[in-house]
C-alpha positions, 0 to 999 in steps of 0.5 A: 500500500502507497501513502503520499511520501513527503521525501523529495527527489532533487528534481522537486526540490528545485521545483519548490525553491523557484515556487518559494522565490516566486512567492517571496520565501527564498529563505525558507528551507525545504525542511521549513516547507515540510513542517508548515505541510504538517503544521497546516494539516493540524491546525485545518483538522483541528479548528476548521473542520470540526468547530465551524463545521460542527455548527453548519453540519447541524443546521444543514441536517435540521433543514434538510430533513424537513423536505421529502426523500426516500429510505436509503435502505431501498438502495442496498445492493441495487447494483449488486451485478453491475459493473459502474463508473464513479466520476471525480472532477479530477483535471484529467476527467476531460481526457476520458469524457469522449470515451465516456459519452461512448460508454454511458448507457452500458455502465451505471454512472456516478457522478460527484456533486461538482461533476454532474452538470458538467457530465449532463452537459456532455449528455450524461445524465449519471443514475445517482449523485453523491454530494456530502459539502456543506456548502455546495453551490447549487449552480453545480446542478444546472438548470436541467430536469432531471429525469433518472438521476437519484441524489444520495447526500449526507444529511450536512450537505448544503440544503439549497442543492437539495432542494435545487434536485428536488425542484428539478425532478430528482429523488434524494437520499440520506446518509450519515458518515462514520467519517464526517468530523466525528459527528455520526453519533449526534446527526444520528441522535438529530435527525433519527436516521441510522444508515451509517458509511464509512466515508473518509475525505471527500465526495470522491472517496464518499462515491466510492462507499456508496458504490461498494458498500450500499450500491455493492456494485460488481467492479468498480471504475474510477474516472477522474480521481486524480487527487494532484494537479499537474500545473502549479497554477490551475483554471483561474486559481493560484494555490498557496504553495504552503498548502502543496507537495511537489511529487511523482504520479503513477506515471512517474510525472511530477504533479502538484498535491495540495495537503488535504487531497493527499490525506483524502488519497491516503483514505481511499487507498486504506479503505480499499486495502482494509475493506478487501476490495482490491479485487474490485477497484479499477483506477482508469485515472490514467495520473494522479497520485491514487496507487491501487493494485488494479490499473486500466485505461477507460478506453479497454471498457 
């Protein structure tokens, strides 16, 4: 099993020593950037996403669970025979969407929240939406009716792109994480709901739960789960370089990971490790940083 490894080659730290000039940290040493990596983990972990998401997570679940939705419980092995495509808004999903638009009506579909009107744009309309952000923008849903695509969110996950679903055609269902902050104890005492996942990090790695361990899909393949970037500067954004690691992907080319999606790689990658399902995971990223057993090309399917 491969975790992010924060031991640098000469060629990333020359890389890093021109982004810390650039950033006016000539003086700072590589070891300096190192231990403001970890530091900065710490302090996100530990104040921002647990006090201030405590308070949104609660308030989001008491709104939420006053609008229709379905028992999640109906779901469980829905896609028990089925092999099924979880898509990410990884930067490499652009590369893989031609091929994907060819394939769509011969595997299930999941889509991320951020992915999805970008997906129906393309004219995929994926069969079930995993969101669990507490402040999701509903702009990410488009102005579509949706016609088959089921909504599977955590209860904290912001209620205006709940709503959003609803208003334009599609069934919700939600879920409680054993992962979210800590909180599964408390949301389940809130809202009365039991259907614990054990989600860990982000919505990509939520959409893997839910096609493994609700869905209990047949294989699962994974698009777009890049968790790394490959340009320091990244559509209309400019990363703070103390919040990112300069490393090699599974292709050996040197990519940009920012601090907390390489704690999100190191969750999945543990989760399928622990969970057995080597055998069932099938990374058609084709980059990025997420090393399991099984590789392919989206292209073989």
């Amino acid at each position: 099993m491969q975790t992010l490894n924060l031991q640098k080659t000469k060629a990333e730290l020359d890389i890093e020593e021109r982004f810390l000039i650039e950033e006016n940290l000539a003086g700072s040493t590589s070891e300096d950037f190192s231990k403001r990596f970890m530091e900065h983990v710490s302090t996100r972990l530990s104040i921002n996403h647990y006090e201030q998401q405590r308070e949104i997570q609660f308030a989001n679940a008491r709104e939420n669970m006053l609008v229709k939705h379905k028992n999640i419980n109906d779901l469980i092995g829905k896609y028990k025979n089925r092999t099924t495509i979880s898509v990410a808004f990884g930067p490499s999903l652009s590369k893989n969407i031609d091929h994907l638009i060819k394939i769509k009506d011969k595997y299930k579909i999941i889509s991320v929240d951020r992915a999805y009107d970008y997906l129906r744009q393309r004219g995929i309309e994926t069969d079930v939406v995993v969101a669990c952000d507490a402040l999701i923008h509903e702009q990410y849903l488009g102005d579509h009716p949706i016609t088959k695509s089921k909504l599977i969110a955590h209860v904290g996950t912001n209620p205006d792109y709940v709503k959003k679903f609803i208003d334009l055609g599609g069934e919700v269902y939600f879920y409680i994480s054993t992962h979210r902050f800590g909180l599964h104890a408390e949301l389940s005492k809130l809202t009365g709901l039991r259907a614990c996942l054990n989600v860990g990090g982000n919505v990509g790695n939520a959409g893997v739960t839910v096609a493994l361990d609700l869905l209990t899909v047949k294989k699962l393949l994974l698009v777009g789960y890049d968790h790394s970037f490959g340009e320091y500067y990244y559509p209309g954004i400019k990363r703070n370089i103390e919040n990112q690691k300069v490393t090699t992907d599974i292709n050996g080319d040197l990519v940009y990971v920012e601090l907390a999606m390489g704690w999100y790689n190191d969750l999945l990658i543990k989760y399928i490790y622990e969970k057995g399902k080597t055998d069932k995971v099938v990374n058609c990223t084709e980059g990025g940083i997420l090393d399991i057993p099984l590789k392919s090309s989206l292209s073989n399917y």
